[in-house]
N, C-alpha and C positions, 0 to 999 in steps of 0.2 A: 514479482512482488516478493517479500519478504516476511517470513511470519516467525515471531517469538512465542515463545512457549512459557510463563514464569522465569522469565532470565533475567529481567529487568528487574520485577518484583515479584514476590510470591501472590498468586491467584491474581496475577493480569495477564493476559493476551494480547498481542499486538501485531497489525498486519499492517504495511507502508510498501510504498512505490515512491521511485525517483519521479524528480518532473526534470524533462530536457528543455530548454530553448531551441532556437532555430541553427545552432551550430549543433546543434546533440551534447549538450555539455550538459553535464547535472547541475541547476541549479538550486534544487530545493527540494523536498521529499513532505510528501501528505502520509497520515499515518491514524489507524480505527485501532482502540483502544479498547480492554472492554473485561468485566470479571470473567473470569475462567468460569465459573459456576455457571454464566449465563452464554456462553460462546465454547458448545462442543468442538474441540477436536477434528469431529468430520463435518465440519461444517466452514472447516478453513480454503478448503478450495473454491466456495461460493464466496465469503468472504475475500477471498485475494482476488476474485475474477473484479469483483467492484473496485476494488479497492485500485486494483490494474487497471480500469475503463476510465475511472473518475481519471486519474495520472493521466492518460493519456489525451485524455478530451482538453485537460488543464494544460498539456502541454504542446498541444495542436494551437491552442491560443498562444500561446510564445511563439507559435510559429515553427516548432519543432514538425519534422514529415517523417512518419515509420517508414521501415521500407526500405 
């Protein structure tokens, strides 16, 4: 996953994962938004792990296989 910090905009956060298809190709990226003020810092790796599970499950329906 990928997590921004205020880069995009000042006081937002953002954390996104690619979605693969069934050739492993990136076809599309999911992405949680959210004000800085309400989304600490340390709470980015709880955040990314979902944000990684959702992607994946999304992309096991495309027919993508980890691994």
């Amino acid at each position: 996953y990928s997590y921004l910090q205020e880069w995009l905009e000042e006081g937002l956060i953002v954390v996104g994962a690619p979605l693969f298809n069934h050739d492993g190709q990136v076809v599309a990226a999911i992405s949680l938004g959210a004000p800085a003020i309400r989304f600490p810092a340390a709470r980015e790796p709880e955040m990314g792990q979902l944000v990684k599970q959702t992607a994946q499950r999304i992309s096991a329906k495309l027919g993508w296989e980890s691994g």
